[in-house]
C-alpha positions as CSV (number, residue, x, y, z in Angstrom):
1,X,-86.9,-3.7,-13.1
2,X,-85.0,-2.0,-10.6
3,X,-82.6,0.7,-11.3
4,X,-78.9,0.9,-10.8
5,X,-77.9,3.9,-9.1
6,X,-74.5,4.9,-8.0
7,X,-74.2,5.4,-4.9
8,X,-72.0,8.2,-3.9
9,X,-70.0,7.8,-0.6
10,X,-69.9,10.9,1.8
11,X,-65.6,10.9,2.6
12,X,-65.2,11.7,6.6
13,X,-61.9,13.4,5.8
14,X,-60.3,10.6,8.0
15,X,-58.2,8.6,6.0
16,X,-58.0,5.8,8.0
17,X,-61.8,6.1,9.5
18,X,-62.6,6.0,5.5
19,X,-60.8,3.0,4.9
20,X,-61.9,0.4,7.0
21,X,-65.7,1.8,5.7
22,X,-64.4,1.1,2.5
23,X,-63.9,4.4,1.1
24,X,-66.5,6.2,3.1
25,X,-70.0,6.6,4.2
26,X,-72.9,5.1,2.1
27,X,-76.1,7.1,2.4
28,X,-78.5,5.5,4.1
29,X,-76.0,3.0,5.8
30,X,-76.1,2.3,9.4
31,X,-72.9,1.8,11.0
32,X,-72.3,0.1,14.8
33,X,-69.1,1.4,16.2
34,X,-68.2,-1.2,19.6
35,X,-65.4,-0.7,22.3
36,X,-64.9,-0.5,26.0
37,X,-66.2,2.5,27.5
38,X,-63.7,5.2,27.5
39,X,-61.8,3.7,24.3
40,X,-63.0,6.6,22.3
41,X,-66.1,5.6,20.2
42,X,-67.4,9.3,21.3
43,X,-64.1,11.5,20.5
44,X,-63.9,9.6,17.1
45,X,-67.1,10.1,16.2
46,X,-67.5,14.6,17.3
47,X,-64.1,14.7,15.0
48,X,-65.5,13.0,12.5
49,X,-68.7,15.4,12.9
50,X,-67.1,18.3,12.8
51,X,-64.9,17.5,10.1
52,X,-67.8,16.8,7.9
53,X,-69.5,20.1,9.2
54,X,-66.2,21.7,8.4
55,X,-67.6,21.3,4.8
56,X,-70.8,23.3,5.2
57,X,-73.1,20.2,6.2
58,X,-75.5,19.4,8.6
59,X,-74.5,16.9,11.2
60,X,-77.1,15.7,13.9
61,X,-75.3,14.6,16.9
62,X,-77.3,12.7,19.4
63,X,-76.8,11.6,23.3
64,X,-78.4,9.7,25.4
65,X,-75.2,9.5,27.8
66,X,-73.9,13.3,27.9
67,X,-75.6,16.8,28.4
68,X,-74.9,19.9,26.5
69,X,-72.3,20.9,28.9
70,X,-70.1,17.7,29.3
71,X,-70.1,17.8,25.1
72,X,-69.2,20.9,24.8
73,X,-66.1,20.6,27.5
74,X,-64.7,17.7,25.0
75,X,-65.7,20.3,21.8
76,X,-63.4,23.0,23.3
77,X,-60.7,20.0,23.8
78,X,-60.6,18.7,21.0
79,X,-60.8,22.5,19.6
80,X,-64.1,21.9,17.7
81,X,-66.5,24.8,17.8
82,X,-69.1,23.3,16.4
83,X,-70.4,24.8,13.8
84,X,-73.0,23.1,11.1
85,X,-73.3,20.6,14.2
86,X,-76.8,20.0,16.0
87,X,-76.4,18.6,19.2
88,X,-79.4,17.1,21.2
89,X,-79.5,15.5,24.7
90,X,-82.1,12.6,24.2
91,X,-83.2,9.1,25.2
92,X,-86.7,9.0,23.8
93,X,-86.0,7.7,20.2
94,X,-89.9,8.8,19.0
95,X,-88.4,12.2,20.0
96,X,-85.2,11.8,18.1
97,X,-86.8,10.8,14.8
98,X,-89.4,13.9,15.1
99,X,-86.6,16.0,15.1
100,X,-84.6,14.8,12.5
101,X,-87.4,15.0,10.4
102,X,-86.6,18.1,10.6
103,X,-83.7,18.7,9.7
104,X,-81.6,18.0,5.9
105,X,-78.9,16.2,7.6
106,X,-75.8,14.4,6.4
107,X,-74.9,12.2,8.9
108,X,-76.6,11.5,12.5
109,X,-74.3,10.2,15.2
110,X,-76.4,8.2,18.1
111,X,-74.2,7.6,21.1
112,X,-74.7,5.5,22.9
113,X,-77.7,2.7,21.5
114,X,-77.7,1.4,24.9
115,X,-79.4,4.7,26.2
116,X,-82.4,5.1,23.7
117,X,-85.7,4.0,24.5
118,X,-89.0,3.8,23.0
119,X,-92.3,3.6,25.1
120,X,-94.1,0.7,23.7
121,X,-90.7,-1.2,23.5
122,X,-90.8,-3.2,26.4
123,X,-88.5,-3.3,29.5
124,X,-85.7,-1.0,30.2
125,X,-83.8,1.5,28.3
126,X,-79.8,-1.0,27.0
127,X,-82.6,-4.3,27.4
128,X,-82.6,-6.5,24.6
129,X,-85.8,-5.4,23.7
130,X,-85.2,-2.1,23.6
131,X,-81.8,-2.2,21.7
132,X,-83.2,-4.3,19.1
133,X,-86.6,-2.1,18.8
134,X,-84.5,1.1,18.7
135,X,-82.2,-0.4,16.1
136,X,-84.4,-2.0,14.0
137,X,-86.3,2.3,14.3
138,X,-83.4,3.5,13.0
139,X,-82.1,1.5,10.4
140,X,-85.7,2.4,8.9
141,X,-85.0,5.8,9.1
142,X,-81.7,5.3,7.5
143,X,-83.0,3.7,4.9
144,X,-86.0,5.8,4.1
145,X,-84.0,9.5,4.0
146,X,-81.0,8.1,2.9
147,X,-78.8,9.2,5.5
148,X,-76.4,7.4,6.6
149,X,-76.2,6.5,11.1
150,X,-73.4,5.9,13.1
151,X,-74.3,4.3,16.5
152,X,-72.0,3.5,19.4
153,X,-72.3,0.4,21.7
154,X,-70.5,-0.7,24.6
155,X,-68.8,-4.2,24.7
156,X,-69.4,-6.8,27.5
157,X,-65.8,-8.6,29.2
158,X,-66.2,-11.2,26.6
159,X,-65.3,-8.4,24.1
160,X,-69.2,-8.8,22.5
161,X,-71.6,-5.8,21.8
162,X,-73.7,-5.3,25.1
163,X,-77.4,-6.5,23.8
164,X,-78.2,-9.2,21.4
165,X,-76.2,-10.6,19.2
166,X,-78.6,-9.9,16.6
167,X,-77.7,-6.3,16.7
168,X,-75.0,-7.0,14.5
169,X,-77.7,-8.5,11.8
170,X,-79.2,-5.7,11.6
171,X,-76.6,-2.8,11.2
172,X,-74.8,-2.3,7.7
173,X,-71.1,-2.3,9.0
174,X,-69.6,-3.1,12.5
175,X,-66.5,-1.5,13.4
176,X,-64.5,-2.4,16.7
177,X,-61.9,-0.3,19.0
178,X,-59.1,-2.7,20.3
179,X,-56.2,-1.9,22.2
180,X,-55.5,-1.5,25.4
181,X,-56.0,1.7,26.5
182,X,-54.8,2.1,30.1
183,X,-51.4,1.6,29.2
184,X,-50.9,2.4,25.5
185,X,-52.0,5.6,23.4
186,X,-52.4,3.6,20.3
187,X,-55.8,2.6,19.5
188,X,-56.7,0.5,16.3
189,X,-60.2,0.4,13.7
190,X,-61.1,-2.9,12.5
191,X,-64.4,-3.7,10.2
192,X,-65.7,-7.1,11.3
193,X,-68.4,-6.8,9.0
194,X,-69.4,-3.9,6.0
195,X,-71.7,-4.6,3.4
196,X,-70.5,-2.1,1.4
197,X,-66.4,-2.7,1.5
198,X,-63.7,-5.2,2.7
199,X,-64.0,-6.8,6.4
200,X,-60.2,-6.8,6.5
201,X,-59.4,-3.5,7.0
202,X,-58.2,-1.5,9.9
203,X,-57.2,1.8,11.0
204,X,-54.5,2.6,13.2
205,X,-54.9,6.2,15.5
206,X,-53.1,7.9,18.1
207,X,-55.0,9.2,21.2
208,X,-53.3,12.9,22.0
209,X,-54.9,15.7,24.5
210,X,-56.4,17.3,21.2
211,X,-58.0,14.4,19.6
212,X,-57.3,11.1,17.8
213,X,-54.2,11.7,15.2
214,X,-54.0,9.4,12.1
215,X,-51.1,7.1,12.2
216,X,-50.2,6.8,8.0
217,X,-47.5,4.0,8.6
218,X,-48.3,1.5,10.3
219,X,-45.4,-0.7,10.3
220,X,-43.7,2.8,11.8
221,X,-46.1,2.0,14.4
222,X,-45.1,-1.3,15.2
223,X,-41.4,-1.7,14.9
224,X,-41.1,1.4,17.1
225,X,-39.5,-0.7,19.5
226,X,-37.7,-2.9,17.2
227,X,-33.8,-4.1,18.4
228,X,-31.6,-5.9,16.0
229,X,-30.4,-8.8,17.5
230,X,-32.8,-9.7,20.2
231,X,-33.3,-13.3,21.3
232,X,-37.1,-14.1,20.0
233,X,-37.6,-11.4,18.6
234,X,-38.6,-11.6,14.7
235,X,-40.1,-9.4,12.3
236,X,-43.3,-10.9,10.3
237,X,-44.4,-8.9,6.7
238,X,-48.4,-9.0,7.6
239,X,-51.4,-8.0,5.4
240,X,-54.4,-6.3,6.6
241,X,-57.2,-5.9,3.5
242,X,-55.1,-4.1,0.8
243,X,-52.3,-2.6,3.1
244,X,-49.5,-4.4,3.7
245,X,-47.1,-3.9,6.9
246,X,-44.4,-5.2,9.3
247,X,-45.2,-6.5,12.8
248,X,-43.0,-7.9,15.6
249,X,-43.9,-11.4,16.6
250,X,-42.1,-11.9,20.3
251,X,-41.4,-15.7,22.3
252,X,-40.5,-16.6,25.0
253,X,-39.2,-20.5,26.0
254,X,-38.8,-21.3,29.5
255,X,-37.9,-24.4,31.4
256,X,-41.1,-25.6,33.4
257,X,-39.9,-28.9,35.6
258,X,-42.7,-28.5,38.3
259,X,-46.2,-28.5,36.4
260,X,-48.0,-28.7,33.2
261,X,-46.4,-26.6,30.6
262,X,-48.4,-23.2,29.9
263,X,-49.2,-22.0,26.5
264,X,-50.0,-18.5,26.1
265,X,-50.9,-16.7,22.5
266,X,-51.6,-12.9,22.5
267,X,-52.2,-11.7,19.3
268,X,-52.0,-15.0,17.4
269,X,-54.5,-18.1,17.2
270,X,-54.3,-20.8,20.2
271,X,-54.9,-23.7,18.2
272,X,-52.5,-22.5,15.8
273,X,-50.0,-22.2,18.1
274,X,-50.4,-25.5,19.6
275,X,-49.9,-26.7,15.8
276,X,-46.6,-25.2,15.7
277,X,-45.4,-26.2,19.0
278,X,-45.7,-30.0,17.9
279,X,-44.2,-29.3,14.0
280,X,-41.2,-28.0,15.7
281,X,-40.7,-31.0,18.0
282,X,-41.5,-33.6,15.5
283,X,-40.0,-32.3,12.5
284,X,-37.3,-29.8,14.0
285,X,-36.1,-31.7,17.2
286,X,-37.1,-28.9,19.4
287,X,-37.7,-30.8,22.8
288,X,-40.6,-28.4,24.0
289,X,-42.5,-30.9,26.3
290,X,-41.0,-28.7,29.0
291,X,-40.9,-25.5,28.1
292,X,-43.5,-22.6,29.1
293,X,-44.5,-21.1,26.0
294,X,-45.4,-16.9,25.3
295,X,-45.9,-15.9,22.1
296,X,-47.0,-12.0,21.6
297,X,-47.5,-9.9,18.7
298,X,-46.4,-6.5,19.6
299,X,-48.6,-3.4,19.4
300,X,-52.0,-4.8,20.4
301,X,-52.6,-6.3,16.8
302,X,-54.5,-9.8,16.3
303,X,-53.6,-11.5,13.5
304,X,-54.9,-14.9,11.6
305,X,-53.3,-15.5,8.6
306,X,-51.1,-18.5,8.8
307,X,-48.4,-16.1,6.8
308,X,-46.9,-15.7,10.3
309,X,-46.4,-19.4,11.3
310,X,-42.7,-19.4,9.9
311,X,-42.3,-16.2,12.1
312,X,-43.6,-17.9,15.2
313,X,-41.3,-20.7,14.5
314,X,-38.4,-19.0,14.2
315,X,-39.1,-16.5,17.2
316,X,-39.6,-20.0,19.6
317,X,-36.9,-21.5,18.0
318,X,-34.8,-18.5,18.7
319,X,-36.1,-18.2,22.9
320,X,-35.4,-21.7,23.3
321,X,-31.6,-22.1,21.6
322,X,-30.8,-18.6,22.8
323,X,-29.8,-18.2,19.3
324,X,-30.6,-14.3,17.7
325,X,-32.0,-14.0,14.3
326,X,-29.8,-13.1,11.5
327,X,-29.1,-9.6,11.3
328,X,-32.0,-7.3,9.2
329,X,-34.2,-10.3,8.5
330,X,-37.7,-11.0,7.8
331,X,-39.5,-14.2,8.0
332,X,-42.9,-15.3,5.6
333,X,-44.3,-18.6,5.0
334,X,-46.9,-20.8,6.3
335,X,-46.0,-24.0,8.0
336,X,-47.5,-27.3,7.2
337,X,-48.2,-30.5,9.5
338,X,-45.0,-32.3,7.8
339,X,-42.9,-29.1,8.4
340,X,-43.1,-28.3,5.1
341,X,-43.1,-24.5,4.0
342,X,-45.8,-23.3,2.3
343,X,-46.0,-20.0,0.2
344,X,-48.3,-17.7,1.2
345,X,-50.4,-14.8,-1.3
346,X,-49.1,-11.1,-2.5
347,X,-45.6,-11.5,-1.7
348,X,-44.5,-9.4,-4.0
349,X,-46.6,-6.4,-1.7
350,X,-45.2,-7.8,1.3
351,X,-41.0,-8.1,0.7
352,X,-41.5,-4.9,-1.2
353,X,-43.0,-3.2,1.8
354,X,-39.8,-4.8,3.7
355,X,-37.4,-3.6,1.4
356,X,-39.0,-0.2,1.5
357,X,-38.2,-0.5,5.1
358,X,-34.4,-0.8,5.3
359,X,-34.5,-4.8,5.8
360,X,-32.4,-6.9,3.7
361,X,-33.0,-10.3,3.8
362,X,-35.8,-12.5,3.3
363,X,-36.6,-16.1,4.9
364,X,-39.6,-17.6,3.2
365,X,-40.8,-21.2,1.0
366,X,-38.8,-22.8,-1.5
367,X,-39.2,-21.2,-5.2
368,X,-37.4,-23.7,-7.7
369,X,-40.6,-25.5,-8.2
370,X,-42.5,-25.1,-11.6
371,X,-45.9,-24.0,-9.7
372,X,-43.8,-21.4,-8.1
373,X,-41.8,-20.0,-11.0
374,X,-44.5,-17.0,-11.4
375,X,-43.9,-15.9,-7.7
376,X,-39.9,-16.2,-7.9
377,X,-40.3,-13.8,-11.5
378,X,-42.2,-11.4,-9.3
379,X,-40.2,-11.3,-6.8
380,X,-37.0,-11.0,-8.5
381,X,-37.3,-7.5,-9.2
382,X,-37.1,-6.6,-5.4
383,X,-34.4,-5.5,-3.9
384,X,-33.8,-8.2,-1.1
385,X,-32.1,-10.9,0.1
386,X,-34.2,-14.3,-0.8
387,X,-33.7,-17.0,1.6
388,X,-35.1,-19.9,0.5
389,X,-35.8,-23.0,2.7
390,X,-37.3,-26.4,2.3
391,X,-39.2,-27.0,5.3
392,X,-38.7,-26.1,9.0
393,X,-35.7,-27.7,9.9
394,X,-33.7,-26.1,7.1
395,X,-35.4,-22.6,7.6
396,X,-34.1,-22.5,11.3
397,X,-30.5,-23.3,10.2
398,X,-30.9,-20.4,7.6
399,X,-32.4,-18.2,10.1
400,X,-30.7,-18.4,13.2
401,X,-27.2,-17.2,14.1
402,X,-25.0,-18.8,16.9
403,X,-23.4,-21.7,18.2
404,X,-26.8,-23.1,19.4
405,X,-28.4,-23.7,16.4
């Protein structure tokens, strides 16, 4: 029989870093941290150190891509002196596990796995030999001292960890960077797998000249640049594992005469987009056959819960008519094939997270049926506008403002 034990997690002291590990570091866990190089898998990961340090542990930092020197140039910027923290400039991973042999550490941080090596291994050190070998070494480890890893890899164009795909088999948790770091400050967390927590969680940070900063409220974050009464422009109530928040879904509709109309989705699913484009023309009487169609989600997010589709609708519906949105308005509900409007799950978490916010009406799926009646109770208690709508032709007319319409 085995026995149950509990297994404490080891908090980071990162809020947000803590979340999407759901709740912190399991000991003998081996985590894969992925994103472009120069994202900030390394900065992360020394704050994260050196907070944990801060606490009087032992934290075994490990490079294969930095010396002593170039470390300790982003220690002093970052204002991290490095205390409890036991830095080592290595590629040989035999000589990595001798010396953490030797020490009672609470948390190793290998950056990058691309770097290590080990002699009998086979081929060159970032090979797929070698990552795999080196891996496979120290999720062992991990496993056998019960201390938990956190490993850094560089992604390929595709947006895939650079080495085999199997990689990600073998790790406990992968966590990715996104955002687009050339021209935005705003960098964001997301678990795409974590055998010990919730895959849809992310974390939202802020790249300054000290360090990553924590961003607490997310929809702060992405309605920063939020104007009532813009033309395709609408506001969407999203969730993301257990925390709900706003985002701003953007389209753009424009005429096309002289070849095949283009269909672009950043942030949002293709395919689902493509769905929506022909509900609106069949059901709606949108006539889109001509029209180039953008459709962005602000902020670098990605999202693909069909809670958005009424959102997209509107914000198309809104480019093409030239018609704004009504006034303080947000828009929930999933669309179906026959342009009917579906309700979508935890409502109650996302209009309350809207009304928290200032905003004062509602658009989302018809209530007054039976096998709604326990959403319509639970939603009756927030303090919003509800505006109810049928299917897709109705929730444009309720949704729209001008002569357009």
């Amino acid at each position: 029989m085995v026995a149950k034990n509990s297994l404490s997690r080891t908090s980071l002291d990162f809020v947000e870093l803590d979340r999407v590990l759901g709740g912190g570091l399991v000991p003998g866990a081996l985590v894969l941290i992925g994103g472009e190089p120069g994202i900030g898998k390394s900065t992360l990961l020394l704050q994260a150190s050196a907070k944990l340090a801060e606490r009087g542990n032992i934290v075994a930092y490990i490079s294969g891509e930095e010396s002593v020197n170039q470390v300790k140039l982003r220690a002093e910027r970052l204002n991290i002196k490095g205390e409890g923290i036991y830095f080592l400039s290595e590629s040989n991973l035999q000589a990595i596990l001798d010396y953490l042999d030797t020490l009672s550490s609470k948390l190793v941080v290998v950056d990058s796995i691309q770097t290590m090596y080990i002699e009998d291994g086979g081929g060159i050190p970032g090979s797929i030999s070698q990552v795999r070998e080196c891996t496979l070494k120290l999720e062992h480890w991990a496993k056998q001292n019960s201390v938990p890893i956190m490993i850094t890899g560089h992604v390929t164009k595709e947006g895939a960890i650079a080495g085999p795909g199997t990689l990600e088999h073998i790790v406990d948790a992968v966590l990715y960077f996104e955002g687009d770091f050339s021209s935005s400050n705003y960098r964001l967390l997301r678990s795409v797998k974590n055998r010990f927590g919730s895959t849809n969680e992310i974390g939202i940070f802020e790249m300054r000249s000290t360090g990553f900063i924590e961003v607490s409220n997310p929809s702060q974050f992405f309605l920063s640049s939020h104007k009532e009464g813009t033309v395709g422009s609408v506001i969407v109530p999203t969730l993301e594992g257990s925390r709900p928040f706003l985002v701003k879904i953007q389209a753009l509709a424009t005429m096309n005469n002289f070849s095949p109309p283009k269909r672009i989705a950043n942030g949002v699913d293709f395919n689902r987009l493509l769905i929506i484009i022909a509900v609106l023309s069949k059901h709606a009487g949108l006539k889109l056959f001509n029209q180039d169609i953008i459709v962005n989600v602000t902020g670098g997010l990605k999202i693909s819960e069909p809670a958005v589709d009424l959102g997209i609708s509107l914000a198309i519906a809104s480019s093409f008519r030239e018609c704004q949105p009504v006034s303080s308005l947000v828009v929930l509900g999933e669309v179906g094939l026959d342009g009917e409007i579906r309700i979508v799950p935890q409502m109650e978490r996302r209009l309350s997270e809207a009304s928290r916010l200032g905003f004062e009406s509602c658009l989302l799926p018809e209530l007054s049926s039976t096998a709604n009646s326990e959403v319509s109770t639970s939603l009756s208690s927030i303090d919003i506008n509800l505006m109810q709508a049928n299917d897709i032709k109705q929730a444009l007319h309720l949704g729209l403002i001008g002569k357009n319409r």
